[in-house]
C-alpha distance (Angstrom), angle and dihedral (degrees) to the residues before:
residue distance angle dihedral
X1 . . .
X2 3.31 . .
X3 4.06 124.8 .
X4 3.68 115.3 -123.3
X5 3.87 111.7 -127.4
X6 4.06 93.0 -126.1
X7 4.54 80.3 61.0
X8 3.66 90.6 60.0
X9 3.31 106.4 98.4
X10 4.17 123.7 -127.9
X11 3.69 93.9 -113.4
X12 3.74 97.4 46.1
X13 3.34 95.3 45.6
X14 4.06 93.7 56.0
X15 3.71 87.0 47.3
X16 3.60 90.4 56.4
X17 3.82 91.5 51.5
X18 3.81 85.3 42.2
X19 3.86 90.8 55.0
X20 3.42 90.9 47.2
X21 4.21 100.0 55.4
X22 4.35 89.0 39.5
X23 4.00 84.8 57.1
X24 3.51 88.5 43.4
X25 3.84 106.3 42.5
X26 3.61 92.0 47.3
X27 3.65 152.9 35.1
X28 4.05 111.3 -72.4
X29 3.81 91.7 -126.7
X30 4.45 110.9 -168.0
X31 3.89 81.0 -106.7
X32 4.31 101.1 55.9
X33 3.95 86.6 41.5
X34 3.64 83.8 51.5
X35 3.75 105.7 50.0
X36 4.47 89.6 36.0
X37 4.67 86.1 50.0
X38 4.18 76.6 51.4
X39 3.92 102.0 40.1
X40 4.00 82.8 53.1
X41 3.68 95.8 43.9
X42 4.11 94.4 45.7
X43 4.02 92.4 75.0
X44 4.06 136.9 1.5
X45 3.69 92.0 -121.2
X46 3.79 87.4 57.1
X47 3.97 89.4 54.6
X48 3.90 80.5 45.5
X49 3.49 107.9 51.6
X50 4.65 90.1 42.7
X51 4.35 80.7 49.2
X52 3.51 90.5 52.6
X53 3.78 88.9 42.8
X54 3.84 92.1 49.9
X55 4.12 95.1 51.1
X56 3.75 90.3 51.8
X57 4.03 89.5 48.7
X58 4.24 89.1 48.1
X59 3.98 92.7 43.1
X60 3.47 97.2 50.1
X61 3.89 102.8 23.8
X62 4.28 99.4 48.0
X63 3.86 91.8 54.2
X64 3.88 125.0 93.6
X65 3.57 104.0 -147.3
X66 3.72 118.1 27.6
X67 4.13 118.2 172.1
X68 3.41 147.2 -159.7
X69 4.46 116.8 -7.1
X70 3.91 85.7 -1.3
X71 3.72 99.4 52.9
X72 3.88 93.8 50.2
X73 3.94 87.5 49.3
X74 3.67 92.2 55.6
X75 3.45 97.8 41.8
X76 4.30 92.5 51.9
X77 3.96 84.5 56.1
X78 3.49 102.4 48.3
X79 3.71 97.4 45.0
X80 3.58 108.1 85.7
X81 4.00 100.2 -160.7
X82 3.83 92.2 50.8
X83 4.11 117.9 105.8
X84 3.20 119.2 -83.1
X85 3.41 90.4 -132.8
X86 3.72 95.7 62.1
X87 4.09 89.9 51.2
X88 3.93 85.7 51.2
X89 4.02 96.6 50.1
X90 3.99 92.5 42.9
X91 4.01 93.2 43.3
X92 3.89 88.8 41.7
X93 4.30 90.4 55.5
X94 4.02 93.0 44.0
X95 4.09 94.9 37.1
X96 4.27 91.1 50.5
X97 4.20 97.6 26.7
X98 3.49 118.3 126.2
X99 3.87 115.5 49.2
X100 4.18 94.9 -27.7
X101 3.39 126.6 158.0
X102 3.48 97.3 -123.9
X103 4.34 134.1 64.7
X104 3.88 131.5 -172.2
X105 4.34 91.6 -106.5
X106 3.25 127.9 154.7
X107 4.22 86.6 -95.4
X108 3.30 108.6 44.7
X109 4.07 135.6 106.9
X110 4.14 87.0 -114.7
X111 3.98 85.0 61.2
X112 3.12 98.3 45.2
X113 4.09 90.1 48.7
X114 3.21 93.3 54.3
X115 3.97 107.4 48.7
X116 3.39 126.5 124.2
X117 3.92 97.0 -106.0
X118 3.89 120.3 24.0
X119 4.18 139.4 161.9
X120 3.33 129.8 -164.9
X121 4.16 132.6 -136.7
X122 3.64 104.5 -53.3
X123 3.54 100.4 12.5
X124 3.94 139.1 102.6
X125 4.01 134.0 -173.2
X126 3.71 136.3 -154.2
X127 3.65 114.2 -138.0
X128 4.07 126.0 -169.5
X129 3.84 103.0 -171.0
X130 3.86 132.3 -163.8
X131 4.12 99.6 -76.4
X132 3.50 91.0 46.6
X133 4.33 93.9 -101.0
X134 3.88 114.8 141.6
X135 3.45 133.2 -137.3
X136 4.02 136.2 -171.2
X137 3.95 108.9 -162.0
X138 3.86 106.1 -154.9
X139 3.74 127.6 -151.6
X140 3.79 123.7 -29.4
X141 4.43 93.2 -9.5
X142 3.73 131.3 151.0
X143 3.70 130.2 -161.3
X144 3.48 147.3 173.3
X145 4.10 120.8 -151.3
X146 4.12 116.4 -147.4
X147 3.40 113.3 177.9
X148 4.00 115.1 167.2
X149 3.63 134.8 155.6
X150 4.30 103.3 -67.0
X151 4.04 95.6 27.2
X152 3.69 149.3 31.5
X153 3.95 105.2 -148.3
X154 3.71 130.9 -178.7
X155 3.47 118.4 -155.8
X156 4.00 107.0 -148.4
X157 4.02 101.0 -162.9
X158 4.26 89.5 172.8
X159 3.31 139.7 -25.4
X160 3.41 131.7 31.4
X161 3.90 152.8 -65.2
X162 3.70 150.7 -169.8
X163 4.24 113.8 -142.1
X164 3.48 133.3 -161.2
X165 3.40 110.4 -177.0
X166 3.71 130.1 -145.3
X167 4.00 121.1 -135.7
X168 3.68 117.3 -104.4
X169 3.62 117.7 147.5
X170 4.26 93.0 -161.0
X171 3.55 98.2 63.9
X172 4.00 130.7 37.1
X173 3.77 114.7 -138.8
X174 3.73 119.9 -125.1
X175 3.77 141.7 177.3
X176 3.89 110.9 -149.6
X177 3.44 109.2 -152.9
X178 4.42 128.2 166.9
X179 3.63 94.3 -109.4
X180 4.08 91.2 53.8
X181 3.92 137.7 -79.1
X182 3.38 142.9 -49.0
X183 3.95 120.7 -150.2
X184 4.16 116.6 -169.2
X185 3.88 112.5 -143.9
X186 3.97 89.0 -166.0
X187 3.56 101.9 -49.7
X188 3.80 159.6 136.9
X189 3.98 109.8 -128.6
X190 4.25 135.0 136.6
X191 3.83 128.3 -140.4
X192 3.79 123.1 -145.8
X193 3.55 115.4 -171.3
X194 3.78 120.9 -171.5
X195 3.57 129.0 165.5
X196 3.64 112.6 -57.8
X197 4.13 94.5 0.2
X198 3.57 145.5 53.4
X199 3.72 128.6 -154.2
X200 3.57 126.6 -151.9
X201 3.75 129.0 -176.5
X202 3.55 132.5 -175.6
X203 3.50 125.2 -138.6
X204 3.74 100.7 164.0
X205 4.03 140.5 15.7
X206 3.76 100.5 -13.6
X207 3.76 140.7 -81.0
X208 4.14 130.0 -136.4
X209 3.87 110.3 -133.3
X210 3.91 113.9 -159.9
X211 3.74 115.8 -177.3
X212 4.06 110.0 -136.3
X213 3.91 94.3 -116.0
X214 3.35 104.6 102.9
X215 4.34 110.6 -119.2
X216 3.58 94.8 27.8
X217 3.93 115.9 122.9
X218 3.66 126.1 -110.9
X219 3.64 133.7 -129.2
X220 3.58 137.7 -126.4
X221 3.96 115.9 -143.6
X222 4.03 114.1 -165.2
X223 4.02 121.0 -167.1
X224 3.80 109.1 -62.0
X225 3.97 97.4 28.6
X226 3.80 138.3 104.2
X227 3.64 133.5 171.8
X228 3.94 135.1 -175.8
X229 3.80 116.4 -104.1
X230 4.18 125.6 -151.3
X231 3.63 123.6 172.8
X232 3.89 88.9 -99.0
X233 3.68 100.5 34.2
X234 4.23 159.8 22.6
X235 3.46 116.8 -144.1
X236 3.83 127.6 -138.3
X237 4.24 109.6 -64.7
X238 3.74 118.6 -101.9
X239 3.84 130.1 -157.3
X240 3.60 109.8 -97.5
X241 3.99 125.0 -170.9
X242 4.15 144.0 -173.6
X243 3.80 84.2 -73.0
X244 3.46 97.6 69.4
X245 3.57 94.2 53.9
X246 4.05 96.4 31.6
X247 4.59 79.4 103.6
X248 3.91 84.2 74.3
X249 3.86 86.9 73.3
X250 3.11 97.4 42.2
X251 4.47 104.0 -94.7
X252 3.59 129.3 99.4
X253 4.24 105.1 -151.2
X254 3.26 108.8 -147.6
X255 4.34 120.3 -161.3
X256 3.57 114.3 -172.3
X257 3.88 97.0 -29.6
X258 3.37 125.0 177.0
X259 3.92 103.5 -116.3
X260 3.92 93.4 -131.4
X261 3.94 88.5 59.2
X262 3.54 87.8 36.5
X263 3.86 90.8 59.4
X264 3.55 90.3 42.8
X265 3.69 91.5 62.0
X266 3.50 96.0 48.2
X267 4.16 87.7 46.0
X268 4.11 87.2 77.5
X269 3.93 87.6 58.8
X270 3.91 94.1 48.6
X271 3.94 130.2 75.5
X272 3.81 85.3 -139.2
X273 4.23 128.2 42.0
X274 3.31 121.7 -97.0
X275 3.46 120.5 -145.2
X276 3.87 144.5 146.3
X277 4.27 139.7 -140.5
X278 3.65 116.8 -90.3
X279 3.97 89.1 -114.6
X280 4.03 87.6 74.9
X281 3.66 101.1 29.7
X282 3.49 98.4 110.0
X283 3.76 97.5 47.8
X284 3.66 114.3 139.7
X285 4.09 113.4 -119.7
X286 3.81 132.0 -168.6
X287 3.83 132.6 171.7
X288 3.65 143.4 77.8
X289 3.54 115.6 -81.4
X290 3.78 136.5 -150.9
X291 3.76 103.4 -133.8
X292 4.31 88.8 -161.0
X293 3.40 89.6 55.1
X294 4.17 102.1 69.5
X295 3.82 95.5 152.7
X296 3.58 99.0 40.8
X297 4.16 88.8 57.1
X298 4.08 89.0 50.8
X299 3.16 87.5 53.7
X300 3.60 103.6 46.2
X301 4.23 89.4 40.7
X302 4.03 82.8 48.2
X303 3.90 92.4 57.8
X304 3.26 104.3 32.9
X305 3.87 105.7 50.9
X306 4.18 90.4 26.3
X307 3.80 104.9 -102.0
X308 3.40 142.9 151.7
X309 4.16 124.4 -138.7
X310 3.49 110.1 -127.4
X311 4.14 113.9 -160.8
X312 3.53 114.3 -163.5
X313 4.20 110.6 -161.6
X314 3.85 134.2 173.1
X315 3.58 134.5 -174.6
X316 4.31 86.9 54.6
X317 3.60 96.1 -46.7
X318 4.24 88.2 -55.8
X319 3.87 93.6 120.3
X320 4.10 123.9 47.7
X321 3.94 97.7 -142.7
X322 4.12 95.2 -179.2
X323 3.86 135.0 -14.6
X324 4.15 108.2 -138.5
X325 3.79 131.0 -172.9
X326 3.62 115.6 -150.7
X327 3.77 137.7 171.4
X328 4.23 113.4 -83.3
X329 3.78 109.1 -91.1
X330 3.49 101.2 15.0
């Protein structure tokens, strides 16, 4: 039978679509054939989503005149040197038209695929932009970059990042974010915005937080503070220090962590979740830890506090669903 579009889920479907520009935008080596035949074969909503992908490719693609919406679609994913982002957005409209569950809005995965700067899980970029500011996107973060002629404005769609801003007295520098806005007076600061909260911490000069509910009263951060941030309100500043930002080189310090929140941090670096038995929950954790290293912290959490990692897999061991660190023998 046939999977209805409006079954596919979000993610798989922007796999599919990423699938589909990797095998275009570069040579289909043995090895990416390999792991795209076993992406499809993991799941039937996999196999869905790339069918799906393929009929909009051979409706659009096989015909010699194709106007209007359609024509621009086909011609952003058969140019090579376009943006990716364009080939995402026009792919993303055919691959989910007709009655899908999903739109290109200013929320959605497809926006968030197709920004102008994006990481996956586990990885993290260093951008220099135009006026000389510099950013560090962390793990699994989207953003758009508007500068025009009165302000430079980042647009942080998820994730989060680290920002050094550059002087230039004509234009105020802002990060745009759902929760509300962020305005750097001179500063070094990082945004992390999660699902119904942003965080923002200041390392240098200071940073104006304005929740996105119109009337409610801003905040100024100094050096050393942070502060929660919902679309109606900030909450009281808290002292923040070199820890907090220790991810932009690549290390999460840990000081007597509980290991269930320390797993949880490392969770946004790793394809899979990390997590840990109730029994050792409330271990006690310190150290600095190497967030592109995963397996090399299991196993160092594993031998030193007497654990075992636990691997849960479906689909015949194809797909890691969670990693899990026990106590020995249980």
């Amino acid at each position: 039978m046939t999977q209805a579009v409006h079954d596919i889920p979000a993610h798989v479907a922007r796999r599919a679509v990423e699938w589909m520009l990797e095998l275009q935008s570069a040579p289909a080596t043995p090895a990416l054939r390999q792991a795209w035949s076993d992406w499809r074969a993991a799941h039937p909503t996999h196999e869905a989503a790339w069918q799906r992908v393929e009929s909009v490719r051979s409706r659009f693609g096989g015909l010699a005149g194709v106007s209007g919406a359609a024509a621009v679609a086909h011609a952003t994913l058969s140019a090579r040197s376009r943006a990716r982002r364009r080939s995402v957005q026009a792919l993303a409209v055919l691959l989910l038209a007709g009655g899908a569950a999903y739109t290109v809005e200013q929320r959605t995965p497809w926006r968030q695929w197709a920004a102008d700067h994006r990481t996956r899980a586990g990885e993290q970029r260093r951008i220099v932009l135009a006026d000389g500011s510099a950013l560090v996107l962390n793990t699994d973060t989207a953003i758009n970059v508007r500068f025009a002629a009165g302000e430079r404005r980042i647009v942080l769609l998820r994730g989060e990042i680290f920002v050094a801003t550059a002087k230039d007295p004509g234009r105020r520098f802002l990060v745009e974010m759902p929760q509300g806005l962020a305005q750097a007076l001179g500063t070094q600061f990082s945004v992390h915005s999660e699902a119904q909260r942003a965080v923002v911490r200041v390392f240098e000069g200071a940073v104006e937080i304005t929740p996105a509910q119109a009337g409610s009263p801003a905040l100024v951060l100094r050096a050393g503070q942070g502060a929660d941030l919902s679309a109606q309100s900030v909450s009281s500043p808290r002292p923040v220090g070199d820890a907090d930002r220790s991810w932009v080189h690549g290390t999460l310090i840990a000081k007597s962590m509980r290991l269930a929140d320390l797993l949880a941090q490392l969770s946004r670096y790793s394809p899979h979740p990390l997590v840990c038995s109730d029994a050792v929950a409330e271990l006690r954790v310190s150290g600095a830890y190497p967030v592109a290293q995963i397996p090399l912290i299991l196993e160092s959490l594993s031998a030193t506090l007497q654990l075992q990692i636990e691997t849960q897999t479906r689909f015949w061991g194809r797909q890691v669903v969670q990693v899990r660190l026990a106590p020995r023998g249980a």
